[in-house]
C-alpha positions as CSV (number, residue, x, y, z in Angstrom):
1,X,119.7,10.4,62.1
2,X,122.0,7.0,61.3
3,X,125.0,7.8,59.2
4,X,124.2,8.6,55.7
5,X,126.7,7.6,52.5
6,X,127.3,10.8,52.1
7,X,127.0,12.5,48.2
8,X,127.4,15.4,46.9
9,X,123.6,16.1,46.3
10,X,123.3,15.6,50.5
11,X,126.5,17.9,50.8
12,X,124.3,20.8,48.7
13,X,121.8,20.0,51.0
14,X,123.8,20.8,54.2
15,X,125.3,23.6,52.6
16,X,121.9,25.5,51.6
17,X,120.6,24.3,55.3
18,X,123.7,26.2,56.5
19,X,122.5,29.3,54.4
20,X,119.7,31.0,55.0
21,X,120.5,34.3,53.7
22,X,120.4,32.9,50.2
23,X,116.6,32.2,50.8
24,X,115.8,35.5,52.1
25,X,117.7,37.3,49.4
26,X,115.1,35.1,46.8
27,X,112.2,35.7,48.6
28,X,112.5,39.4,49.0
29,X,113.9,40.3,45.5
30,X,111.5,42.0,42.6
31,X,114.4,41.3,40.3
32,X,113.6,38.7,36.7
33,X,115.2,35.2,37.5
34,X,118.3,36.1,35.4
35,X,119.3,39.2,37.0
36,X,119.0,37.8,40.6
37,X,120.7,34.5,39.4
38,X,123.6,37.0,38.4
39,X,123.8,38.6,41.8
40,X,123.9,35.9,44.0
41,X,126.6,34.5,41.9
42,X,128.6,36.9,42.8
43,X,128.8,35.4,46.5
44,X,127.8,31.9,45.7
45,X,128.9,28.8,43.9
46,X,126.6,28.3,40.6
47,X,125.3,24.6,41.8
48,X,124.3,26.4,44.8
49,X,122.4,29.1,43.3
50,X,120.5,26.8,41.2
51,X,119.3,24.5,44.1
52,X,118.4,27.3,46.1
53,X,116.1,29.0,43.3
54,X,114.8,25.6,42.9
55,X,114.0,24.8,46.6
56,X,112.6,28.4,46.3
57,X,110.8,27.7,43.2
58,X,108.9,23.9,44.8
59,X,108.3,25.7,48.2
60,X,105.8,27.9,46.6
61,X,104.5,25.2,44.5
62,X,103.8,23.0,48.2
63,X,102.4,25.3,49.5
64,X,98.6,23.6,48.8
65,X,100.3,21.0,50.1
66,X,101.6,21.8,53.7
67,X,101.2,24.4,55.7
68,X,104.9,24.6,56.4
69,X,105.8,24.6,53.0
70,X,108.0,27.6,53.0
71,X,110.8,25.8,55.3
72,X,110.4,22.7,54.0
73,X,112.7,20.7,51.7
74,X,112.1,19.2,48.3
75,X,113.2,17.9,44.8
76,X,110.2,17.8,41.6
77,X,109.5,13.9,41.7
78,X,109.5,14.3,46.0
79,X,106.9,16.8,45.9
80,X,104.8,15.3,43.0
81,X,104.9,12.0,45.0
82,X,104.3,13.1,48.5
83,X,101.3,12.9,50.2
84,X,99.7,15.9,51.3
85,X,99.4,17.3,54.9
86,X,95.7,16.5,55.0
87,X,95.5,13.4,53.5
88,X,98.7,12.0,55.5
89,X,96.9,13.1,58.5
90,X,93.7,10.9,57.5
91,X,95.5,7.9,57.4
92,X,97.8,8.6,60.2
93,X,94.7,8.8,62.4
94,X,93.7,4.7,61.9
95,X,97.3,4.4,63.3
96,X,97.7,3.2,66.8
97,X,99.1,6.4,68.9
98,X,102.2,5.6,70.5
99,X,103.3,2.1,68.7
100,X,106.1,1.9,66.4
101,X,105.6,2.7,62.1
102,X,107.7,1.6,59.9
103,X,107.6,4.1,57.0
104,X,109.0,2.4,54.3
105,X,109.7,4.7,51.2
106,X,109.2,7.7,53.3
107,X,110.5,10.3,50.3
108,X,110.6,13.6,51.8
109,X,108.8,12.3,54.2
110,X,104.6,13.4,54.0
111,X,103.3,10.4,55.8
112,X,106.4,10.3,58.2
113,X,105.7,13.7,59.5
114,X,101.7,13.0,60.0
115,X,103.1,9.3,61.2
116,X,105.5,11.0,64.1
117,X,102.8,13.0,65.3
118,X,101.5,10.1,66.9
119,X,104.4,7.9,67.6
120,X,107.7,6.5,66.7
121,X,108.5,6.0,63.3
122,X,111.5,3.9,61.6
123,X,111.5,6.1,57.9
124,X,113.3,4.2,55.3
125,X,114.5,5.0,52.3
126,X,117.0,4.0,49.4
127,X,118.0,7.3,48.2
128,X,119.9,8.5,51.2
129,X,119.2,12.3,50.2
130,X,115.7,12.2,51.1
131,X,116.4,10.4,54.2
132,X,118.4,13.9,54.9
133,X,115.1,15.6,53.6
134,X,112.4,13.4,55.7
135,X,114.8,13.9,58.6
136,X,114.6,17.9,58.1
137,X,110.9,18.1,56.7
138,X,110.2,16.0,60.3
139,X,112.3,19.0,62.3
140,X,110.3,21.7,61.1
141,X,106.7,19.9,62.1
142,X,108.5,19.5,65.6
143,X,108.3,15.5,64.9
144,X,111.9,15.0,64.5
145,X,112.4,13.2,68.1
146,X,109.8,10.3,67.0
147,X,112.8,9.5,63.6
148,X,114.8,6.8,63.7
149,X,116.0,7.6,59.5
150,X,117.5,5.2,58.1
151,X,119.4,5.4,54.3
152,X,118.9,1.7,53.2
153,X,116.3,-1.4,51.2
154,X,113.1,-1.8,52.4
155,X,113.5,-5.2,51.5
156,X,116.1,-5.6,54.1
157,X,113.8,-4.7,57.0
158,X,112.4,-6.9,59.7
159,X,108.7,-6.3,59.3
160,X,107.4,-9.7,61.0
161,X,104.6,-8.7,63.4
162,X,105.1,-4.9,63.0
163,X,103.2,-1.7,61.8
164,X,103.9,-0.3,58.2
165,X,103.1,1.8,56.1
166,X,104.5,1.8,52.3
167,X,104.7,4.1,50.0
168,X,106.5,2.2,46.4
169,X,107.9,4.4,44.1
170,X,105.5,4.6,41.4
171,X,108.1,5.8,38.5
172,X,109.7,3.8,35.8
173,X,113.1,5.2,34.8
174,X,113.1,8.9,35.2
175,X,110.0,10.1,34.0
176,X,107.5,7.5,32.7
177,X,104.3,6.8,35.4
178,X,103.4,3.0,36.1
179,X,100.5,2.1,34.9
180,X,100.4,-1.3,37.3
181,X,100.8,-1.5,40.6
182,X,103.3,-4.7,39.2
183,X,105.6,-1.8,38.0
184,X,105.6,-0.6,40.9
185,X,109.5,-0.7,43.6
186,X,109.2,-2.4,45.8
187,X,107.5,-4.7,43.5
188,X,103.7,-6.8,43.9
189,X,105.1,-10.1,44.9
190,X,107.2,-8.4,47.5
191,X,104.1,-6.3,48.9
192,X,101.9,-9.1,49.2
193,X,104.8,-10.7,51.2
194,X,105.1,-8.0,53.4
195,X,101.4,-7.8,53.7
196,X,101.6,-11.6,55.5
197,X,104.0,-11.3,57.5
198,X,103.6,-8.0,59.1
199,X,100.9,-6.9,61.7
200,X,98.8,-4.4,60.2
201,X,99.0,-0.8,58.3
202,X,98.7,0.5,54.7
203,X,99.6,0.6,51.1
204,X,99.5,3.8,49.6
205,X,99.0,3.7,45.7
206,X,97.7,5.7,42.6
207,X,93.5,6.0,42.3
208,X,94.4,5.4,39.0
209,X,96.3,1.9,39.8
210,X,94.5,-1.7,38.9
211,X,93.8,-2.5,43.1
212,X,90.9,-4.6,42.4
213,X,93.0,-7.0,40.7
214,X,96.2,-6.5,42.5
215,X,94.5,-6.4,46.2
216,X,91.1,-8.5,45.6
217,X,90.8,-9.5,48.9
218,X,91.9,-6.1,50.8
219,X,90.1,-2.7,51.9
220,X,90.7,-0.1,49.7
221,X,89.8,3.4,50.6
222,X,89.6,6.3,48.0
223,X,90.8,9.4,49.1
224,X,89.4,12.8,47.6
225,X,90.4,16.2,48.4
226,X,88.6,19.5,47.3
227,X,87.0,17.2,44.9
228,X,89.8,15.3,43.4
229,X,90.4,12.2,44.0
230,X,94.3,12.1,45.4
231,X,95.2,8.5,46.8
232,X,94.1,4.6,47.2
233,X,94.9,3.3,50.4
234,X,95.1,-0.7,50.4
235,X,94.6,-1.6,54.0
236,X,95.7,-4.8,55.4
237,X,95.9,-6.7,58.8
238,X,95.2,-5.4,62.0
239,X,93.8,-1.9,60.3
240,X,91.6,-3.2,57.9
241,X,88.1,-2.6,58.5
242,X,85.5,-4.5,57.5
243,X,84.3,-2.9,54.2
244,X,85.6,-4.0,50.8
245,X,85.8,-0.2,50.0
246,X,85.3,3.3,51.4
247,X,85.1,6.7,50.1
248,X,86.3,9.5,52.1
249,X,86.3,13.1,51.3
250,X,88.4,15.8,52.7
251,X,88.3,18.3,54.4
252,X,85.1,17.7,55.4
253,X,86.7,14.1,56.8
254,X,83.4,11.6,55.7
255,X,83.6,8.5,54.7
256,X,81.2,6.2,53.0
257,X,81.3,2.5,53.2
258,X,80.7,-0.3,51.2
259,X,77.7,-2.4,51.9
260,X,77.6,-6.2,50.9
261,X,75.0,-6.4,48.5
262,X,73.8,-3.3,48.2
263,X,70.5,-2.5,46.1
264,X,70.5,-1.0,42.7
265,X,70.1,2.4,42.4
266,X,66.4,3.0,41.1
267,X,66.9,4.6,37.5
268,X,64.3,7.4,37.0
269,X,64.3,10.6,34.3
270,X,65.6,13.6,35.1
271,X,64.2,15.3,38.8
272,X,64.5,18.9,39.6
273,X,68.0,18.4,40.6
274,X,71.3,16.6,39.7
275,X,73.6,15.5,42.0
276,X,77.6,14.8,40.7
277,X,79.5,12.4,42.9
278,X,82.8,13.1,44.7
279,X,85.2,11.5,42.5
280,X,86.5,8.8,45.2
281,X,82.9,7.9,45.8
282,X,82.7,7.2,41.7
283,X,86.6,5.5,41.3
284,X,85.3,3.0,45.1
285,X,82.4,2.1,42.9
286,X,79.9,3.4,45.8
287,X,77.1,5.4,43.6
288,X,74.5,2.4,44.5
289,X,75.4,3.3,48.2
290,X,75.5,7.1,48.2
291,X,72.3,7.0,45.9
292,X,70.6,4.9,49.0
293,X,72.3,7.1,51.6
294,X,70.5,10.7,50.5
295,X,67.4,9.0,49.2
296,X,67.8,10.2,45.4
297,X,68.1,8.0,41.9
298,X,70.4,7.4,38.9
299,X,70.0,9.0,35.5
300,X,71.4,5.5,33.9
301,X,72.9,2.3,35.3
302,X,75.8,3.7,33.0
303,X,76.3,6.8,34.9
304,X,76.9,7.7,37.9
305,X,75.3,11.3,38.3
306,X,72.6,11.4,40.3
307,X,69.2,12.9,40.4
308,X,66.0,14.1,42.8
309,X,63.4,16.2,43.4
310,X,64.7,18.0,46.0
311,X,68.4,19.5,46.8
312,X,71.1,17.8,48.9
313,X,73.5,19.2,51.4
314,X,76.7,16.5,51.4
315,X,80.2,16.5,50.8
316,X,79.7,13.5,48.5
317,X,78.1,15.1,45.7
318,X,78.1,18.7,43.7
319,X,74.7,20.1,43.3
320,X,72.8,21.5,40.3
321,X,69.1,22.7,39.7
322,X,68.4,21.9,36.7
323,X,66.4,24.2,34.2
324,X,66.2,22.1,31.0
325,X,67.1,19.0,29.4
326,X,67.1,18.4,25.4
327,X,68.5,15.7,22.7
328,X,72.4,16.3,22.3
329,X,72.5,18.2,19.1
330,X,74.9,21.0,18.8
331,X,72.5,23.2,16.7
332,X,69.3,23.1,18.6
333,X,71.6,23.0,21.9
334,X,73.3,26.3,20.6
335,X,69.3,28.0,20.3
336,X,68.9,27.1,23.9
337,X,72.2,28.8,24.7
338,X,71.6,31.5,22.7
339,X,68.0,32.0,24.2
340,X,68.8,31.4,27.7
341,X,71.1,34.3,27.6
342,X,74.3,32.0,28.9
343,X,77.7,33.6,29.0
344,X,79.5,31.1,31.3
345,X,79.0,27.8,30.3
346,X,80.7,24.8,32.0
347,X,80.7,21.8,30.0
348,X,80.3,18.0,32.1
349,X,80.9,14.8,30.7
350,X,81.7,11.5,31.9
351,X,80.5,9.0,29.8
352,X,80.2,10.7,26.3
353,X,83.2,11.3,24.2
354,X,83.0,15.3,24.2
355,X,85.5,17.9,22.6
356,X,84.8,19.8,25.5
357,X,86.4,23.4,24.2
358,X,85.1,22.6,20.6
359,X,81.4,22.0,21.9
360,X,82.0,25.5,24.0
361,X,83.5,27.4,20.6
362,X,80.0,26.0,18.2
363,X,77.5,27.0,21.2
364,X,79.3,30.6,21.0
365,X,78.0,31.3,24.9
366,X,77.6,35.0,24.9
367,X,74.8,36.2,27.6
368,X,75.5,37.2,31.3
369,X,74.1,33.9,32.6
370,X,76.8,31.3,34.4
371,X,75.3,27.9,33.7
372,X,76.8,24.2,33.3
373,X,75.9,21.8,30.9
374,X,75.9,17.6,31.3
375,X,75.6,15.0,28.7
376,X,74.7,12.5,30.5
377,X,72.9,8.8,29.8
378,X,69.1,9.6,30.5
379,X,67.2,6.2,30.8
380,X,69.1,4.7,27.7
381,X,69.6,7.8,25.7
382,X,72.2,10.7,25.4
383,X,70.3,13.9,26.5
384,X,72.5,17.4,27.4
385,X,70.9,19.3,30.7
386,X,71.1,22.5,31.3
387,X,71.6,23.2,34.9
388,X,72.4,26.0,37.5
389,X,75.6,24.7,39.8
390,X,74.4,25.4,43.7
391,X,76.5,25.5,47.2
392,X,75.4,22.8,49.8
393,X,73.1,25.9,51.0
394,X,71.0,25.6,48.0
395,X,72.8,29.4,46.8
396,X,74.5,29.3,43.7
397,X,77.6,29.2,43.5
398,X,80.2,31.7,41.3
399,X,83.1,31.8,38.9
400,X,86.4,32.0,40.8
401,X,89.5,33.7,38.7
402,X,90.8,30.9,37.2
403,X,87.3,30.3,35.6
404,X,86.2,27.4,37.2
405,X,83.2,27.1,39.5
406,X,83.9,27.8,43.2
């Protein structure tokens, strides 16, 4: 690792590296927070205790996150804005193996770690504490001999004719998301700059950001992962395929693809099933596509669920069988509820402004029956479907503990 200014955050950091006992004293104590904060100060400097209880704290919060969570390092805003084990491992894949990556922004270092895996990697960063992080994270994934970190501005690189892969902070002031991808550091004139002169690689950027306006003329590919949609890759240079946009879903790792003028979706009422598309297939605008692709129709050129006559095994959509559909009125919908015997009730709705938790409190679900309801655009008009979620095996599917479908 290059020579880091060295601060007193990076000084807590070598000091908690240093002592592992502190960790192991957390993790196997049954004691409340206050009492074990009381004990360890006893043997350790307060500062200390609190930045290992909250390095204890965001290592059980990654965990979803990486597999190695649990020896990892981390502060709230690296974690938040890291990208995943899975998903860095997607795009690190469309990487040459073996050629050099400029990380640029590397954080704590998610895409550097996937990144190393399959090459050398220059990781820069301004804040020269996660430098010491991505340098770490990179040592317990076994990576750290692909690092050249390096505590600096990315805007002081030497990208002409090389690999990157950037990562702008997406944060204005401490706590306040940016809404534009012009908010973003390093900012969109610089970007698109750095998108000329370099070779090839990747922009990694909110799927809630403005990239068709930003990135007109660049590949974007939506990134979902157990059904939410995490990332927007902008893909320029040498890496960019030839599609506009893609969708790809993890883990099952399929992607869908952009066609140039692809045929409307024909509309149709209600079949025996609705389909409800991954959420990066909705945000890349691909529902004309994935409706060609399994051979089923739209409910409304408005909405994006989906519908047939027979069931669908895909990653890109969530299946229902549906058992009824009725005008969207809270009295006569509260009959059916009643009727059906439906205890369960998950309430969908993309399109139609709908108190969800209100709706579920005046239909007063009280049977045995798990169902989920949709309002949903029907050929022009706003119609609520009753519907029994399935797996991809046709089964249906149950209620996990947190109360959500599985």
């Amino acid at each position: 690792m290059n020579d880091l200014n060295v601060s007193d955050e990076c000084r807590l950091l070598e000091t908690l590296q240093s002592t592992p006992a502190i960790f192991m004293e957390i993790g196997g104590s049954g004691a409340d927070e206050l009492s074990l904060q009381r004990r360890l100060r006893d043997r350790y400097d307060a500062d200390v205790v609190r930045a290992a209880l909250t390095t204890a704290e965001l290592r059980r919060r990654a965990a979803g996150k990486f597999s190695l969570a649990s020896r990892m390092w981390f502060t709230r805003r690296g974690l938040e804005q890291s990208t995943g084990e899975a998903i860095a491992r997607h795009k690190a894949e469309r990487f040459p193996t073996g050629e050099l990556v400029h990380d640029l922004c590397c954080g704590i270092g998610g895409d550097t770690i996937a990144l190393a895996g399959r090459g050398p990697v220059r990781a820069v960063d301004r804040d020269c504490a996660n430098t010491m992080r991505a340098a770490l994270n990179a040592a317990v994934y076994n990576v750290a001999g692909s690092l050249d970190v390096v505590c600096g501005d990315v805007a002081g690189e030497n990208l002409d004719d090389c690999l990157v892969h950037l990562d702008p902070d997406r944060r204005i002031g401490r706590e306040r998301r940016a809404r534009r991808v012009e908010q973003y550091q390093p900012d969109l004139t610089w970007i698109r700059e750095m998108m000329q002169r370099a070779r090839g690689g990747a922009v990694k950027l909110s799927p809630a950001a403005d990239f068709a306006s930003a990135f007109p003329d660049r590949e974007v590919e939506l990134v979902s992962l157990h059904g939410e949609c995490r990332e927007a890759t902008v893909w320029f240079g040498a890496l960019a395929g030839l599609a506009a946009r893609r969708a790809s879903v993890l883990p099952a790792g399929e992607t869908l693809l952009a066609l140039q003028n692809p045929a409307p979706a024909e509309i149709s009422a209600p079949g025996d099933f609705l389909f409800d598309p991954d959420p990066a297939v909705v945000r890349a605008g691909l529902i004309d596509e994935l409706s060609a692709k399994l051979g089923v129709r739209r409910l409304d050129a408005s909405e994006e669920y989906l519908t047939g006559n027979e069931p669908v095994a895909s990653p890109f959509v969530q299946t229902f069988r549906i058992e009824s559909v009725h005008a969207f009125d809270t009295k006569g919908l509260r009959r059916v509820v009643r009727q059906s015997e439906i205890g369960e009730l998950e309430i969908k709705a993309r399109h139609t402004r709908v108190d969800v938790e209100r709706l579920r409190r005046q239909l007063r679900p009280d049977g045995a029956l798990r169902r989920t309801l949709v309002i949903a655009r029907c050929e022009g008009k706003t119609r609520a479907i009753i519907a029994e979620r399935l797996t991809n095996t046709g089964k249906s599917a149950a209620l996990n503990r947190s109360g959500r479908y599985s």
